[in-house]
C-alpha positions, -999 to 999 in steps of 0.1 A, spaced: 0 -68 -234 -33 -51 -255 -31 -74 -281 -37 -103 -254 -64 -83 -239 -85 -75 -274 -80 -112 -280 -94 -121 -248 -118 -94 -254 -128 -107 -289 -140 -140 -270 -171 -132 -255 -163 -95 -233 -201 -93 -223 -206 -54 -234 -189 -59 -265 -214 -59 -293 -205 -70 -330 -199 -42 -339 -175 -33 -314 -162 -64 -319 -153 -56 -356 -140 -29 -346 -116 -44 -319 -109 -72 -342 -95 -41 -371 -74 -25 -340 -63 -62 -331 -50 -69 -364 -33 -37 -367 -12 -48 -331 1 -78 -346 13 -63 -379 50 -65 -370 49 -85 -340 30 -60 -325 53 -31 -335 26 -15 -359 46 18 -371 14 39 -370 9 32 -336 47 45 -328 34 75 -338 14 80 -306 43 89 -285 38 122 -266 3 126 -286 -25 136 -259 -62 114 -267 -97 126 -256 -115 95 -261 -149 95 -254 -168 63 -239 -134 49 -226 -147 25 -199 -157 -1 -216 -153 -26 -244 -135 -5 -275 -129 28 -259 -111 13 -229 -91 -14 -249 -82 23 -272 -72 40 -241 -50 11 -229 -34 4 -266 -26 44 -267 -11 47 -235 9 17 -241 26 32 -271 35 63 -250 -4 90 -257 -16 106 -228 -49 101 -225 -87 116 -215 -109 95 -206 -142 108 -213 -169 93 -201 -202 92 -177 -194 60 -155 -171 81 -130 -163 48 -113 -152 31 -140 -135 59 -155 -114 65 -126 -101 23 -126 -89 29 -161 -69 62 -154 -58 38 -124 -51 12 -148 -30 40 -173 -15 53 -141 -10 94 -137 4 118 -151 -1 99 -183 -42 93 -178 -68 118 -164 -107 108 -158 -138 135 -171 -174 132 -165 -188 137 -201 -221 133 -215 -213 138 -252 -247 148 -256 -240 182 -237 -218 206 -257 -206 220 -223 -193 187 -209 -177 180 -244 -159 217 -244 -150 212 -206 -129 178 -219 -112 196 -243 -104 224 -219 -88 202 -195 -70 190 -222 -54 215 -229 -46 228 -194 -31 196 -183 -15 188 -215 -13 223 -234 -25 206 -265 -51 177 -280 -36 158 -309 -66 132 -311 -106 130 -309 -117 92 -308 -154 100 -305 -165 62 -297 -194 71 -276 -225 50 -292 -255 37 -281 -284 14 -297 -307 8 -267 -338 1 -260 -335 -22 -291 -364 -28 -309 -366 -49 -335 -389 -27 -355 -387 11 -360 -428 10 -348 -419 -7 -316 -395 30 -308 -408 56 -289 -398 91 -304 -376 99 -272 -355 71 -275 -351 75 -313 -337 110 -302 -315 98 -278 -296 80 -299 -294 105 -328 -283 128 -301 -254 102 -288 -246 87 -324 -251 117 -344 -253 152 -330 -225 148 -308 -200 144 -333 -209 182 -341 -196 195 -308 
């Protein structure tokens, strides 16, 4: 199940940063409460999910944990590929894959739009899309650009 796959995850999944993996390791911890059988997540039944950056590392391990306690899911994203394995993974009618750029208010307001027409409602917003790249080990090593790119992934978004 999802708690096998965050533990495998947890182990050395090569996108996951630490970060991420604190953050998988809080969702992992929650699956196990109760043999797995963590009351909050019960709650998810019949919910629909936009999650944004859902291909990957925590976003994708969040889709798969939703879906397994009965959420419908978006997965928001800009890997279209990838995007389209998990819904394949999820399986339809429970899983549909959007191209979103969080950065772009439009793409953001199209998710939510399809949300709504497939699903006639959005219970849940998981806005995981982050970004920390180019790293640079000191702020004067940054170009201005890419210091704006990543307010406009980490920060601004979350306004849309």
């Amino acid at each position: 199940g999802i708690a096998a796959e965050l533990k495998d995850a947890l182990g050395g999944k090569p996108d996951i940063t630490r970060d991420s993996k604190d953050k998988a390791q809080v969702l992992y911890a929650r699956v196990e409460v109760a043999g797995g059988k963590d009351k909050l997540l019960h709650g998810l039944e019949g919910k629909v999910a936009l999650i944004t950056r859902a291909t990957s590392g925590v976003g994708e391990l969040t889709v798969k944990l939703f879906a397994e306690y009965g959420a419908k899911i978006i997965i928001a994203d800009i890997q279209d590929q990838l995007g389209q394995g998990v819904c394949a993974t999820i399986g339809s009618p429970n899983s549909i894959y959007v191209y979103c750029d969080v950065t772009n208010k439009e793409y953001v307001k199209n998710a939510v739009d399809i949300a709504y027409a497939t699903y006639g409602k959005l219970d849940i917003m998981f806005n995981n899309a982050g970004i920390m790249d180019p790293y640079q080990a000191h702020v004067i090593g940054n170009e201005k650009i890419d210091f704006e790119r990543i307010l406009s992934v980490n920060v601004t978004c979350s306004f849309f």
